[in-house]
KEMAR-559592 format. One record per residue: x, y, z of N, C-alpha, C in turn; residue in one letter; residue number from 0. Coordinates in steps of 0.2 Angstrom, whole numbers, plus 5000, padded with zeros to 4 digits. Layout:
N
<site n_xx="X" n_yy="Y" n_zz="Z" ca_xx="X" ca_yy="Y" ca_zz="Z" c_xx="X" c_yy="Y" c_zz="Z" residuo="A" num="NUM"/>
...
end
This chain:
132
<site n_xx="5149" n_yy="4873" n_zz="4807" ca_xx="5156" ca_yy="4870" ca_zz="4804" c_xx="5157" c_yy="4874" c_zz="4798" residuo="X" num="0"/>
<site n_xx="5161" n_yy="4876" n_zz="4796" ca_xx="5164" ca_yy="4880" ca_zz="4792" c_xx="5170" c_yy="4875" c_zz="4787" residuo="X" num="1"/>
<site n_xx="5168" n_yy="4877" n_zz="4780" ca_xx="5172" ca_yy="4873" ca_zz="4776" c_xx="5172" c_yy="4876" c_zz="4768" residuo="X" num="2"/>
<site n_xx="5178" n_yy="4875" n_zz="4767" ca_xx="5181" ca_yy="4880" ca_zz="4762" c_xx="5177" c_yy="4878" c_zz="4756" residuo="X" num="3"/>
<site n_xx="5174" n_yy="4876" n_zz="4754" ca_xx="5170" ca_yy="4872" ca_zz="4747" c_xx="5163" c_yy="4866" c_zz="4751" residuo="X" num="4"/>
<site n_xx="5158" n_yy="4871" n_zz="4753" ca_xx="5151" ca_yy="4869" ca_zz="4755" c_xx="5149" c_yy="4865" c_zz="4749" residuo="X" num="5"/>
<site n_xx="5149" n_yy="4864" n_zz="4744" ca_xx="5147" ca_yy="4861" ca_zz="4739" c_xx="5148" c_yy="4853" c_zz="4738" residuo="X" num="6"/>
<site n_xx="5156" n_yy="4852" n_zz="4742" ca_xx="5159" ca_yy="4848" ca_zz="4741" c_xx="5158" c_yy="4844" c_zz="4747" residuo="X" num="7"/>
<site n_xx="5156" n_yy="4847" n_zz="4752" ca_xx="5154" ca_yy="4847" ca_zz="4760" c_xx="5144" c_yy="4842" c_zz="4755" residuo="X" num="8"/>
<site n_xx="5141" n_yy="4844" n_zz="4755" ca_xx="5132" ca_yy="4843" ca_zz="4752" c_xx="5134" c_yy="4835" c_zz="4751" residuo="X" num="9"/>
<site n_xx="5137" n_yy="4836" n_zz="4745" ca_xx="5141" ca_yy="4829" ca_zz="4740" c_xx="5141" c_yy="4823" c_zz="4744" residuo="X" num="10"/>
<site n_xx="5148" n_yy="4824" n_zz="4751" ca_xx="5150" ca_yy="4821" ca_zz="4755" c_xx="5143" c_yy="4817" c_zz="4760" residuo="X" num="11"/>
<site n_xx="5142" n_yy="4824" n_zz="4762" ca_xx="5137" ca_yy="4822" ca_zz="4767" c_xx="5129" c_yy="4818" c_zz="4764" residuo="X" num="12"/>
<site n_xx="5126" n_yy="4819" n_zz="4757" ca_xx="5125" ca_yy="4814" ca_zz="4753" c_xx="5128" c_yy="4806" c_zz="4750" residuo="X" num="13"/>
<site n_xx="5134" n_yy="4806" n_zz="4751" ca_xx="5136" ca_yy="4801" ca_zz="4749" c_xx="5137" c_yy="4797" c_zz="4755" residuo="X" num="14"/>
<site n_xx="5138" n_yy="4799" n_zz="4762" ca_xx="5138" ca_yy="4796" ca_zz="4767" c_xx="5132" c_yy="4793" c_zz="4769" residuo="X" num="15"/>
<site n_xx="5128" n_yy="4798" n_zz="4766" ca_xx="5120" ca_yy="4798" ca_zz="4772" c_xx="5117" c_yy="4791" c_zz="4766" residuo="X" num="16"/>
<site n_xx="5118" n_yy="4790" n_zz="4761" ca_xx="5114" ca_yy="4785" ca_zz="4758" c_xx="5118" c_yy="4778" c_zz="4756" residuo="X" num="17"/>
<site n_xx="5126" n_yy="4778" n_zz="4760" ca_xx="5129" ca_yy="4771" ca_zz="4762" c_xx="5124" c_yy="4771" c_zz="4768" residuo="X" num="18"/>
<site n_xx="5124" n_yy="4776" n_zz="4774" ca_xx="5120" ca_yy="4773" ca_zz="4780" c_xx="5113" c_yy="4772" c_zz="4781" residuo="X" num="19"/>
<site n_xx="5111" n_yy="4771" n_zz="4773" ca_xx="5104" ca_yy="4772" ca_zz="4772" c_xx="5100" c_yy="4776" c_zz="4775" residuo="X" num="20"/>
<site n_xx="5103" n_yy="4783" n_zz="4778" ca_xx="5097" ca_yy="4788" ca_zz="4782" c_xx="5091" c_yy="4789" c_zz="4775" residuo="X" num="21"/>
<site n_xx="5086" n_yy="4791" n_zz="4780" ca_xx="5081" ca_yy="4795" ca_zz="4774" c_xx="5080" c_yy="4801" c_zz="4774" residuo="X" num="22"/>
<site n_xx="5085" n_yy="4804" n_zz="4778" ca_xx="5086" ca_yy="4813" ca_zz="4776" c_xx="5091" c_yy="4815" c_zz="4779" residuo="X" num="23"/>
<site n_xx="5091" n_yy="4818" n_zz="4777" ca_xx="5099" ca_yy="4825" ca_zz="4780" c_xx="5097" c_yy="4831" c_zz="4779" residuo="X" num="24"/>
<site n_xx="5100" n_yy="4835" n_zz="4785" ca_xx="5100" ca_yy="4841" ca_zz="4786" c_xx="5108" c_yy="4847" c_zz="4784" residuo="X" num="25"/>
<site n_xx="5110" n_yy="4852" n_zz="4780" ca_xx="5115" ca_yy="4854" ca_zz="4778" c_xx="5114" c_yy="4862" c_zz="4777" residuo="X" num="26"/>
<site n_xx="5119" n_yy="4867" n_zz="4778" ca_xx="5118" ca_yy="4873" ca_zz="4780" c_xx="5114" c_yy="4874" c_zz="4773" residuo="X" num="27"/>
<site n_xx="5111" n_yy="4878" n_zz="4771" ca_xx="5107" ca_yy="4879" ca_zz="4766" c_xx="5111" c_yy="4885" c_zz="4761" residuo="X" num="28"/>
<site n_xx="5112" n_yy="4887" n_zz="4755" ca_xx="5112" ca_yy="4891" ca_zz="4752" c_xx="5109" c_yy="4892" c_zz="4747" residuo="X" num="29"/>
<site n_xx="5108" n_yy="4898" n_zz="4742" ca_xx="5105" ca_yy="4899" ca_zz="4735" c_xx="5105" c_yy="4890" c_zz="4730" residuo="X" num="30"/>
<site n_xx="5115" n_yy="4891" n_zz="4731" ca_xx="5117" ca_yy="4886" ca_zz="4725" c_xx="5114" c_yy="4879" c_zz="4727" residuo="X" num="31"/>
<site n_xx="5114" n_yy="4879" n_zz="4735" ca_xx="5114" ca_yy="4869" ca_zz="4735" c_xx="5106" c_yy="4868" c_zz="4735" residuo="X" num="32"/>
<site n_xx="5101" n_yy="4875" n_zz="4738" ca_xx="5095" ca_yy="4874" ca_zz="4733" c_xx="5094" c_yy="4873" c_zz="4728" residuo="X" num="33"/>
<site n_xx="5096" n_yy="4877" n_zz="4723" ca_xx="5096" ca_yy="4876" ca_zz="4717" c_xx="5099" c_yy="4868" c_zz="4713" residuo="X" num="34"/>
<site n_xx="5105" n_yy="4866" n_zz="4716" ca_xx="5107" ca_yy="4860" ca_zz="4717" c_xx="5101" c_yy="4855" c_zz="4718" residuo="X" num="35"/>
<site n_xx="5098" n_yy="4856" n_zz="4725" ca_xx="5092" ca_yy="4850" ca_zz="4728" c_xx="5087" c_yy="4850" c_zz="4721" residuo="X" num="36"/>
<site n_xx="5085" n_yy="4858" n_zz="4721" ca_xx="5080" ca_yy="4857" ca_zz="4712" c_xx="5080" c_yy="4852" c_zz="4707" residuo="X" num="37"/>
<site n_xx="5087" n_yy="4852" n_zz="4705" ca_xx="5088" ca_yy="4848" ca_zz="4699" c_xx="5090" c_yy="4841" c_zz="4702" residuo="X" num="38"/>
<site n_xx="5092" n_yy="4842" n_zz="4708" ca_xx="5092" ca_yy="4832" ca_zz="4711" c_xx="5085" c_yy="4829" c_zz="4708" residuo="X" num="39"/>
<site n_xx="5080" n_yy="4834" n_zz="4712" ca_xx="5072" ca_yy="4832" ca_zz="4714" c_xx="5071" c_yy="4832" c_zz="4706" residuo="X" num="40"/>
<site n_xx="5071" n_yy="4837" n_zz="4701" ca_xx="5067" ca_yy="4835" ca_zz="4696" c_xx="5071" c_yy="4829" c_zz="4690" residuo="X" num="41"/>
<site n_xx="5077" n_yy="4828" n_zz="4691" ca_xx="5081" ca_yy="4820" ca_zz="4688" c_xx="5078" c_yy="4816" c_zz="4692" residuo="X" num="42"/>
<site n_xx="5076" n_yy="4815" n_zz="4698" ca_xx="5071" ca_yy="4811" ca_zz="4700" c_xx="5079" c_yy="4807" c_zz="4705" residuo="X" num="43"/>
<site n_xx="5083" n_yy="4810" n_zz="4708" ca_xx="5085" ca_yy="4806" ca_zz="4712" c_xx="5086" c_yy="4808" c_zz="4721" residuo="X" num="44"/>
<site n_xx="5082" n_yy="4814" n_zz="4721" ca_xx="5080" ca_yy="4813" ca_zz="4728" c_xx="5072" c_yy="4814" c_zz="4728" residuo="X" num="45"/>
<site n_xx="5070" n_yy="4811" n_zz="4735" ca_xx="5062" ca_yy="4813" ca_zz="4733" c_xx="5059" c_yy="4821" c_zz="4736" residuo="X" num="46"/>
<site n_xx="5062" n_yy="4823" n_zz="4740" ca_xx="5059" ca_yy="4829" ca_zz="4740" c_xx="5066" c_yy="4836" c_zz="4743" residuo="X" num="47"/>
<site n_xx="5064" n_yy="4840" n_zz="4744" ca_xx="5069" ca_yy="4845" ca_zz="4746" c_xx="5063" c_yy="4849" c_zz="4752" residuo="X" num="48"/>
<site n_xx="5068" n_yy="4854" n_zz="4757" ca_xx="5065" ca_yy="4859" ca_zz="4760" c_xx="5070" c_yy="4864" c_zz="4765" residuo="X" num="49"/>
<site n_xx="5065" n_yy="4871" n_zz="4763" ca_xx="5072" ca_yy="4875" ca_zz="4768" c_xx="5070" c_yy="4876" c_zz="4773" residuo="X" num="50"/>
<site n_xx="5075" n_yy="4874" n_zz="4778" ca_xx="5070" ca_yy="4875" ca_zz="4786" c_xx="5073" c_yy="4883" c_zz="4788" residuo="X" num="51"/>
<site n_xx="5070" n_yy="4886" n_zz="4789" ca_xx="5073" ca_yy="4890" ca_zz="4796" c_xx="5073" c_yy="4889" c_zz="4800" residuo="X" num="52"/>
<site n_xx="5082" n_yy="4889" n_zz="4802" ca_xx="5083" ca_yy="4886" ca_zz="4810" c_xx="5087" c_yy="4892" c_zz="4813" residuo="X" num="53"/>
<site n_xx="5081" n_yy="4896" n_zz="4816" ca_xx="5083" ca_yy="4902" ca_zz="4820" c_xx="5089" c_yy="4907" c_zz="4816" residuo="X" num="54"/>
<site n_xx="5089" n_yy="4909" n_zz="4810" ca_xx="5094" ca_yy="4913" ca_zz="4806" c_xx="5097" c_yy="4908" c_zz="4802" residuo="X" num="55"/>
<site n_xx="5099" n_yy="4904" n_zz="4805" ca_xx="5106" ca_yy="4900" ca_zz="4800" c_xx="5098" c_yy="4896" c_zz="4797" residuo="X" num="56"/>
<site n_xx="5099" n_yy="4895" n_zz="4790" ca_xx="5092" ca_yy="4890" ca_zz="4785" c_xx="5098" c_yy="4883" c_zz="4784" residuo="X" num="57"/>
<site n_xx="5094" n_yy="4881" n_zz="4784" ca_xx="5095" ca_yy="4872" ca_zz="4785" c_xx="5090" c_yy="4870" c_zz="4777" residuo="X" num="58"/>
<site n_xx="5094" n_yy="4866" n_zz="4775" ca_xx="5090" ca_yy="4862" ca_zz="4768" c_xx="5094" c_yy="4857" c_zz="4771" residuo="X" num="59"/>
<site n_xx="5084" n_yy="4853" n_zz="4770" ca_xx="5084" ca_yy="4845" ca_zz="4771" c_xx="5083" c_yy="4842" c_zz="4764" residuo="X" num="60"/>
<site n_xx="5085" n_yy="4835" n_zz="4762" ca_xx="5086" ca_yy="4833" ca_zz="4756" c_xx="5083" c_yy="4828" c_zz="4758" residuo="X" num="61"/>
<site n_xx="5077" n_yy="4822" n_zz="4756" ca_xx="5075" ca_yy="4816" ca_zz="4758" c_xx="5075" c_yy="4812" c_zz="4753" residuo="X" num="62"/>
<site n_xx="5080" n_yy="4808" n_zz="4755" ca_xx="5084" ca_yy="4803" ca_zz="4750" c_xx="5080" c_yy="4799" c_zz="4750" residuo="X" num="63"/>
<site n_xx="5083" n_yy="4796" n_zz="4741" ca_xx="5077" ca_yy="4791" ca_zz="4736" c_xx="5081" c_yy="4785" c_zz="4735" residuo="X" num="64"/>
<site n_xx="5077" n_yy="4780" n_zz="4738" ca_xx="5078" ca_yy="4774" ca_zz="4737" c_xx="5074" c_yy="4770" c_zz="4733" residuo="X" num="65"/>
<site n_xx="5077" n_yy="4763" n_zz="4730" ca_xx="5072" ca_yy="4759" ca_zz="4726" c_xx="5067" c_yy="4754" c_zz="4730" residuo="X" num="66"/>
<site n_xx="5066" n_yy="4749" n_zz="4727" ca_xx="5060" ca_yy="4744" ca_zz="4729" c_xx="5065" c_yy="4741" c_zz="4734" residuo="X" num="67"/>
<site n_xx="5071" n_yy="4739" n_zz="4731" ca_xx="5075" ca_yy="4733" ca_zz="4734" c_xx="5079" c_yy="4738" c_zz="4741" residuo="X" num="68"/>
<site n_xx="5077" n_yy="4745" n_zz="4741" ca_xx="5080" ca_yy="4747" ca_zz="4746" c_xx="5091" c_yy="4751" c_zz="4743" residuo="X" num="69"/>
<site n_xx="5090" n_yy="4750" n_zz="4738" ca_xx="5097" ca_yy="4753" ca_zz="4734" c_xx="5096" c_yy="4758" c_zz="4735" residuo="X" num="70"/>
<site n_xx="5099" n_yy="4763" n_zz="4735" ca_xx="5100" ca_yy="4771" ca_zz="4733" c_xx="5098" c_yy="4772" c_zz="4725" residuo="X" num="71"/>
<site n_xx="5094" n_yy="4775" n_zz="4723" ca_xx="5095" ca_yy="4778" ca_zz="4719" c_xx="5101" c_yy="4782" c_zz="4715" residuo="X" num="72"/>
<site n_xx="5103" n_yy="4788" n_zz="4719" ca_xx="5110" ca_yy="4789" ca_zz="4718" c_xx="5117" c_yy="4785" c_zz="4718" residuo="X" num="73"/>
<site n_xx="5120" n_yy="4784" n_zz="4713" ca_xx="5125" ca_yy="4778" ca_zz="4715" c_xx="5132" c_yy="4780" c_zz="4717" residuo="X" num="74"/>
<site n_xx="5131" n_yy="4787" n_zz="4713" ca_xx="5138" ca_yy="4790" ca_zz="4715" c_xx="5137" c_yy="4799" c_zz="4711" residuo="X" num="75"/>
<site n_xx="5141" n_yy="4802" n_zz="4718" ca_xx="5141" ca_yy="4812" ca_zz="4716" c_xx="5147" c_yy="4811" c_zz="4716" residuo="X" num="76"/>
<site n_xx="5150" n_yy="4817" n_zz="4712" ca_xx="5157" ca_yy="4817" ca_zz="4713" c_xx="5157" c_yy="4825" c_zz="4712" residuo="X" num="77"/>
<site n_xx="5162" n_yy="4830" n_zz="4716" ca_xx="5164" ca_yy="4836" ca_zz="4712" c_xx="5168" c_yy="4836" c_zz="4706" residuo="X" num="78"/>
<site n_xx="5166" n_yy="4841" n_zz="4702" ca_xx="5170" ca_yy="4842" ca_zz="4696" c_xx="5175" c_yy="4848" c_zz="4696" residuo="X" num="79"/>
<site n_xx="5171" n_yy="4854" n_zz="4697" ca_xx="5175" ca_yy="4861" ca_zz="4697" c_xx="5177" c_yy="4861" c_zz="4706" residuo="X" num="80"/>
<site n_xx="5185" n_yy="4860" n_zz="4707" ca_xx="5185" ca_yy="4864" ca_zz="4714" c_xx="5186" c_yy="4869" c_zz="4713" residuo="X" num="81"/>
<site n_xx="5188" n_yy="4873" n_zz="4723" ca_xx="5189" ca_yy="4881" ca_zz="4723" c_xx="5198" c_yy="4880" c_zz="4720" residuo="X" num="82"/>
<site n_xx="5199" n_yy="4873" n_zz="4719" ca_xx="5208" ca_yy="4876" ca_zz="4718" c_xx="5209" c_yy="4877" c_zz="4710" residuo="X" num="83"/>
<site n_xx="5203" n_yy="4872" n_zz="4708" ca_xx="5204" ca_yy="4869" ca_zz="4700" c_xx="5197" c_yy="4868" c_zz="4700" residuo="X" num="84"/>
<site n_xx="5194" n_yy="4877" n_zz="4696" ca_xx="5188" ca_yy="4878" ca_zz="4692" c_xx="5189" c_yy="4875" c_zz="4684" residuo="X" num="85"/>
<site n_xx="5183" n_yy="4872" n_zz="4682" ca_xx="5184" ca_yy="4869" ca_zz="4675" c_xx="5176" c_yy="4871" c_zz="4673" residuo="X" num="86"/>
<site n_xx="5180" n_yy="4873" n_zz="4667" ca_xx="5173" ca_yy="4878" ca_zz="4665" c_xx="5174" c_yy="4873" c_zz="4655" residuo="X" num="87"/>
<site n_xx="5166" n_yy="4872" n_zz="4654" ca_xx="5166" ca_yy="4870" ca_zz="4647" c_xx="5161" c_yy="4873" c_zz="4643" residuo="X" num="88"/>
<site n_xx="5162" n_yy="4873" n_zz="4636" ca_xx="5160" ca_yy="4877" ca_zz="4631" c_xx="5155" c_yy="4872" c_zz="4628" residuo="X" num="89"/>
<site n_xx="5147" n_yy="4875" n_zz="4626" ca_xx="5141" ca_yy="4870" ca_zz="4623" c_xx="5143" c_yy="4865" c_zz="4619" residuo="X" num="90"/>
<site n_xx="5150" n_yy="4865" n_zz="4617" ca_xx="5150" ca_yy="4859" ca_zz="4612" c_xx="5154" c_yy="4852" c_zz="4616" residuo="X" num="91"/>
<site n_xx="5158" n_yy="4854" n_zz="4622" ca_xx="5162" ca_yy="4852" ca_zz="4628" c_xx="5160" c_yy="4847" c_zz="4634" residuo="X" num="92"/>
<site n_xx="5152" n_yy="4849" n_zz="4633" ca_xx="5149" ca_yy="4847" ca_zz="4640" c_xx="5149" c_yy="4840" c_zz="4640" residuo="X" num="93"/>
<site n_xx="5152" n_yy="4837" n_zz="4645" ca_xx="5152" ca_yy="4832" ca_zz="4648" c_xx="5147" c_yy="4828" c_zz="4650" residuo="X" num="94"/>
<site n_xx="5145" n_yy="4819" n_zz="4650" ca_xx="5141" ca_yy="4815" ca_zz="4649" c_xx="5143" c_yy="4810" c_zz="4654" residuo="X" num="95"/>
<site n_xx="5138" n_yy="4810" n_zz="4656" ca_xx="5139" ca_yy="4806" ca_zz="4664" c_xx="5136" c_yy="4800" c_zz="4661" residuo="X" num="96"/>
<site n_xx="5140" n_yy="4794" n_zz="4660" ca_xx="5140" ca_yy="4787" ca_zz="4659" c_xx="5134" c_yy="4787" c_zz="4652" residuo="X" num="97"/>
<site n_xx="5137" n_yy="4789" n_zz="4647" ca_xx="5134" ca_yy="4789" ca_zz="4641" c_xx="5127" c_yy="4793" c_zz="4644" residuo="X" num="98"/>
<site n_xx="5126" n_yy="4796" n_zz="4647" ca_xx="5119" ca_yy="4799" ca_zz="4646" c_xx="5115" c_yy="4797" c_zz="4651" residuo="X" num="99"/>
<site n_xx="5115" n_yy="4793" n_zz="4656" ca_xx="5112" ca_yy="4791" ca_zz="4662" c_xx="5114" c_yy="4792" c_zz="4667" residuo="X" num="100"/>
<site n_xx="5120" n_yy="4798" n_zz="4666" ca_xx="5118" ca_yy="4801" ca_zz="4675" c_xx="5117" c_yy="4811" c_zz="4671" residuo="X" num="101"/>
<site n_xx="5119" n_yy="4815" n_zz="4675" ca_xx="5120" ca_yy="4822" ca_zz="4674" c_xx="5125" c_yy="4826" c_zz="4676" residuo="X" num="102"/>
<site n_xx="5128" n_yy="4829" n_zz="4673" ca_xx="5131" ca_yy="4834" ca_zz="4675" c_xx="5128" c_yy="4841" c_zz="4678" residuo="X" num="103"/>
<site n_xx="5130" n_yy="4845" n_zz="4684" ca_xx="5126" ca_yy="4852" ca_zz="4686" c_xx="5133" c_yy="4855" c_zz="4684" residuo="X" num="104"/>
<site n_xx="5129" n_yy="4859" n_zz="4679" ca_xx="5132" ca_yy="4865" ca_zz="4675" c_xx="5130" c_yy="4873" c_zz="4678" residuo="X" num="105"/>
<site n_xx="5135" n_yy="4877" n_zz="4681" ca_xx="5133" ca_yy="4882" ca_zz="4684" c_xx="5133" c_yy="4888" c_zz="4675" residuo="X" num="106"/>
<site n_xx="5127" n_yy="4890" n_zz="4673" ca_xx="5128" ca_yy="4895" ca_zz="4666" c_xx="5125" c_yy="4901" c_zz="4668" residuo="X" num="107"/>
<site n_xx="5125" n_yy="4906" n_zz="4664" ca_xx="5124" ca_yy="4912" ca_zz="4667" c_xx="5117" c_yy="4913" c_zz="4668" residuo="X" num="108"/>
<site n_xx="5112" n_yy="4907" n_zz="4666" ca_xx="5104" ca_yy="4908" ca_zz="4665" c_xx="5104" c_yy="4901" c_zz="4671" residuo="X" num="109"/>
<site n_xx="5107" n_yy="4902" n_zz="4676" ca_xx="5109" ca_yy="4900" ca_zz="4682" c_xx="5109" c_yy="4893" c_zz="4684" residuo="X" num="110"/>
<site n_xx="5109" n_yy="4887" n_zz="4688" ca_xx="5111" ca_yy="4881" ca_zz="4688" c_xx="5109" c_yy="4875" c_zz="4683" residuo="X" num="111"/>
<site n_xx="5108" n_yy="4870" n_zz="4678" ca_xx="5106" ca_yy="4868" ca_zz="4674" c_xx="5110" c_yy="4861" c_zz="4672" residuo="X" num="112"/>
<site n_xx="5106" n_yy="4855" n_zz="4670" ca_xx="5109" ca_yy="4850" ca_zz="4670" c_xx="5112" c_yy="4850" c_zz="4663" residuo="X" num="113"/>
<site n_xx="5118" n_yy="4843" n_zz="4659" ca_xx="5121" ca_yy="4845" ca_zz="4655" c_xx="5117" c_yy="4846" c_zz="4650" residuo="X" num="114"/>
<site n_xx="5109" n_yy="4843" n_zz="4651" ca_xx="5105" ca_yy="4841" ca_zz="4644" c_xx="5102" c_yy="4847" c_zz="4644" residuo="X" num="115"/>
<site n_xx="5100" n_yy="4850" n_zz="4647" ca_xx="5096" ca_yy="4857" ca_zz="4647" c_xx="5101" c_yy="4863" c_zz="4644" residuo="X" num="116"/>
<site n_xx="5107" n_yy="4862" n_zz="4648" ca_xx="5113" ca_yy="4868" ca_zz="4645" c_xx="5115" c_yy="4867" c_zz="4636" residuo="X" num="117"/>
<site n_xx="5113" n_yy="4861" n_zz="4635" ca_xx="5115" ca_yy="4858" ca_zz="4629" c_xx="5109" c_yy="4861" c_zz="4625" residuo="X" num="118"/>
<site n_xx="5103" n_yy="4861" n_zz="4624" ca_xx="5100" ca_yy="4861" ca_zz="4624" c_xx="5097" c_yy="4869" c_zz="4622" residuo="X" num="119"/>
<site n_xx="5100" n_yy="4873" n_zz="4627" ca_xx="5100" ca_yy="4882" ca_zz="4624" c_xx="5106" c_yy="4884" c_zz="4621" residuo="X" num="120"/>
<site n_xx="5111" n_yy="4878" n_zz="4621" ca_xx="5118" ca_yy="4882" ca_zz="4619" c_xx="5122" c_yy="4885" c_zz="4625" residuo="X" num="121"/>
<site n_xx="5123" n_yy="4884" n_zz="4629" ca_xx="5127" ca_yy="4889" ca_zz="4632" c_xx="5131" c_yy="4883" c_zz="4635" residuo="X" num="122"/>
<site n_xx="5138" n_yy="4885" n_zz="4637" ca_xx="5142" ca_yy="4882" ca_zz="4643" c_xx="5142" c_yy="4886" c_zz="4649" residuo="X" num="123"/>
<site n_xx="5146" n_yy="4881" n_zz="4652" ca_xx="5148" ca_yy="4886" ca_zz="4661" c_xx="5153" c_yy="4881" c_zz="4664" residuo="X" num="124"/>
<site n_xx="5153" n_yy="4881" n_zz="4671" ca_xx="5157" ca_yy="4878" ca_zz="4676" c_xx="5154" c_yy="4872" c_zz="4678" residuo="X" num="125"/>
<site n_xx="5158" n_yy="4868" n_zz="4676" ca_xx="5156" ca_yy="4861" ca_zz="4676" c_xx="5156" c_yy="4859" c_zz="4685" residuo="X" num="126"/>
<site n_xx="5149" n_yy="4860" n_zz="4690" ca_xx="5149" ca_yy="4860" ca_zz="4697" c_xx="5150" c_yy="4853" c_zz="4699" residuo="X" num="127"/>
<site n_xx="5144" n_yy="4848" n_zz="4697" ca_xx="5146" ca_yy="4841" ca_zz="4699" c_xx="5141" c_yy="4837" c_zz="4695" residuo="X" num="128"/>
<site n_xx="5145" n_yy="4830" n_zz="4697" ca_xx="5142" ca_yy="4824" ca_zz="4692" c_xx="5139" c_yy="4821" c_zz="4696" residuo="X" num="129"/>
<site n_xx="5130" n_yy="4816" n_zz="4696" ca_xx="5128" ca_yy="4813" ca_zz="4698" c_xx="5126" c_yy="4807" c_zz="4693" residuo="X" num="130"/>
<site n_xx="5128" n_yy="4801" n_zz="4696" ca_xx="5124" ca_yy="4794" ca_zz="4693" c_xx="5121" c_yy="4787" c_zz="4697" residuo="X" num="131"/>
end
């Protein structure tokens, strides 16, 4: 399947899979949404990541993280920058997902980073998406 904004495609297909409480998904894999599953996994909102190789086309599986009572973790992804309407913000700019308790993924030229880490060396970028 083919889709103009794979990013937004990852997003979806996580916010679907964790209303139907799956405990993983499979989505075509690239550099970015690896890098994306990294900072899920070290914000502590999925429990693990992995690239398959499926026959050429690589597949990243994402094993979503639930609580004790069985809630989602993740309560809500949202896109920020689309392909039609890229938003790009400056170290002083960056955005805060619910006072501090969720993250922003900031694409910056020292590569994918959440908004605390980007705030943190000074730099801005293109605001990819918001998890809380």
């Amino acid at each position: 399947m083919s889709t103009s904004d794979p990013i937004s495609d990852l997003l979806t297909r996580v916010r679907n899979s964790l209303v139907a409480r799956h405990e993983k998904i499979d989505v075509p894999s690239s550099r970015l949404k690896v890098e994306i599953a990294r900072i899920l996994k070290e914000a502590g909102y999925i429990k693990n990541y992995k690239v398959l190789d499926d026959k050429g086309a690589g597949l990243l599986r994402l094993y979503l993280k639930y609580d004790e009572s069985g809630n989602p973790v993740i309560h809500g992804v949202a896109r920020v920058s689309k392909p039609g309407r890229r938003l790009y913000r400056g170290k002083t700019e960056l955005p805060e997902v619910l006072g501090g308790l969720g993250i922003s993924i900031i694409s910056t030229s020292q590569g994918l980073l959440t908004d605390h880490d980007a705030r943190k060396r000074g730099i801005g970028g293109e605001v990819v998406c918001s998890v809380w």
